[in-house]
N, C-alpha and C positions, 0 to 999 in steps of 0.2 A: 504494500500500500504506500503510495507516494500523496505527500500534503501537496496542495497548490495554493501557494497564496495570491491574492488577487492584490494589488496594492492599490490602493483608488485616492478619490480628492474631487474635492468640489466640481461642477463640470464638466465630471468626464462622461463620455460618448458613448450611449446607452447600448451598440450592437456591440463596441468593441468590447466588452465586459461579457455581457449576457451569448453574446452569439458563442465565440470561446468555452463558456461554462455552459452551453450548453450540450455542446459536443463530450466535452470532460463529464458534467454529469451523466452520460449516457454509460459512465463506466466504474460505478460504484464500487465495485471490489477492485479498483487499481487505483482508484483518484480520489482522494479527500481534499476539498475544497475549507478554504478559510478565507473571509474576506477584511481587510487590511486597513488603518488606514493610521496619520500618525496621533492622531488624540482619542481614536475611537468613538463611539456612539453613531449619529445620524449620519450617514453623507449624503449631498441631495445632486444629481447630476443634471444636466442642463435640459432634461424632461420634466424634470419636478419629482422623481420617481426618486425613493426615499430608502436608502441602504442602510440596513443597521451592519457597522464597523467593530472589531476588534482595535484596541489601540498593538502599534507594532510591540511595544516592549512587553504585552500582555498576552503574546498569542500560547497558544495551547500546545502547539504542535511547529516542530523545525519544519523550516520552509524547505523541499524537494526542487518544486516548480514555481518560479515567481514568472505574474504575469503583469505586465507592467502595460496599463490601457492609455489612450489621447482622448483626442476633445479639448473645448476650448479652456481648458481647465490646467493645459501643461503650461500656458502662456504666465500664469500664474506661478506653479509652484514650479516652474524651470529657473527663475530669479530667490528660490530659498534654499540655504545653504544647509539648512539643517534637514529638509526633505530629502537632498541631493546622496549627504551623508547616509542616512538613512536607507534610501537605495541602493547604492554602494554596497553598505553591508550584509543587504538580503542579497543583494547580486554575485556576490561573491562566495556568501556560504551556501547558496542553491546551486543545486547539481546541474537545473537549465534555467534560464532566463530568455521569457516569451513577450513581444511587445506587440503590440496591436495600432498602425494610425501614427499621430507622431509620441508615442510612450517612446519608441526610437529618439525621438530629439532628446528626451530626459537621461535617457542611456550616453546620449552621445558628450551631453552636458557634464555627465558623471563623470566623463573618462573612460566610459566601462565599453566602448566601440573602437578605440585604439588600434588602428592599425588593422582590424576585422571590415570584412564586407556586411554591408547592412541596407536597407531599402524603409521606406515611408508612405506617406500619405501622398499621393502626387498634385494633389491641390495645395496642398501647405509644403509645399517641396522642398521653395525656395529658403521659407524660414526654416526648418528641418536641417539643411545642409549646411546654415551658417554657422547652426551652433557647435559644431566643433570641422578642422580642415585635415584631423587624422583623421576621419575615419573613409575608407572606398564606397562611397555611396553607389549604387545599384540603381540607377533610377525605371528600367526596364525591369521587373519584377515582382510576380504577385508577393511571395515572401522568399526570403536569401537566410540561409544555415550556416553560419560560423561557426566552430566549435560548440560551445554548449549555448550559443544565442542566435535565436529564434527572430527575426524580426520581416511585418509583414509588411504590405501598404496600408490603405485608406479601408477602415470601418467592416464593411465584411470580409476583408481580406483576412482576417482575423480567424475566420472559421476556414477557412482553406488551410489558414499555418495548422491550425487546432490539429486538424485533420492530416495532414502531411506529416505534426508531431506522433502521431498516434500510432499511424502507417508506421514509422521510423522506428517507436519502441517498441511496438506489439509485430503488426502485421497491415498490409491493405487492405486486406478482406475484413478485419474490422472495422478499420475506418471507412469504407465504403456501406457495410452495415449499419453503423450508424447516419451517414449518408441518405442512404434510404431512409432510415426510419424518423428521420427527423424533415424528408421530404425536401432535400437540399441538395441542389445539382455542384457538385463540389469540380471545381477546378484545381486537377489531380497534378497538373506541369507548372510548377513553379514559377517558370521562368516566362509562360503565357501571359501575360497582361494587356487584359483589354482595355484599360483605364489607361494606359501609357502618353497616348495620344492626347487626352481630353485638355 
């Protein structure tokens, strides 16, 4: 059984969280989910939609999987030093690190994209890419695998990495059943991106 902690913050972007854990929930005897945040209690994302949080220094269970989400909410905690930190430290004692949108730009703020290939949201591209000039940005790619980080582009892109992680640990044919059963035409070629262009 592998924990996944979800790390969130005000405004962040309701499929990059949900779409992800949905997939992950589909597999209850491999994935415990815990959701993150750094004070814990409410988090409300930019739907209005109302998360009750763990604070970080409270969680229950070592982080395995952090998945680190965007929205317009990184613009915010991408300028605090102590979130930044924060991140850093789950990033580093987790065995993988999964971003969704630009959660990459917070990765990349951290330091923690270094010289690693990584890819974003291709609408917020251009802010994405400023925040650090290590890291090989990917900009043709639904999601790019560096060592143990995971990052995808823009908002559903999220559920294809989910899916492509899942394939990777387990097998395809689950991640494809799950696929199915959540009724989701999953874009299994990584490096396909329809959104490239827009």
């Amino acid at each position: 059984m592998q924990t996944l902690t979800a790390l969130v913050f005000d405004n962040f972007e309701t499929l990059d969280l949900f779409g992800p854990i949905e997939m992950f929930g589909s597999l209850p005897e491999h994935f415990r989910i815990q959701f993150a945040s750094m004070t814990g209690g409410i988090i409300y994302n930019h739907h209005g939609i109302a998360l009750h949080t763990i604070a970080v220094t409270e969680l229950e269970h070592q982080t395995d999987i952090l998945l680190i989400v965007g929205g317009k909410g990184t613009r915010q905690v991408i300028e605090n030093r102590q979130f930044l930190q924060t991140l850093t430290t789950l990033a580093n004692n987790a065995d993988w690190v999964l971003s969704v949108c630009t959660g990459s730009a917070l990765l990349a703020k951290a330091n923690l994209l270094d010289d690693k290939r990584a890819t974003s949201n291709k609408l917020a591209w251009q802010w994405v890419i400023e925040q650090s000039n290590k890291v090989h940005w990917v900009h043709q790619a639904r999601w790019v695998v560096d060592g143990k980080f995971y990052t995808s582009s823009g908002v559903s892109a999220g559920m294809d990495m989910a899916l492509g992680f899942i394939a990777d640990r387990h097998d395809i044919d689950t991640a494809r059943q799950i696929a199915s059963y959540t009724e989701y035409r999953w874009q299994e070629d990584s490096q396909l991106d329809d959104f490239y262009n827009c």
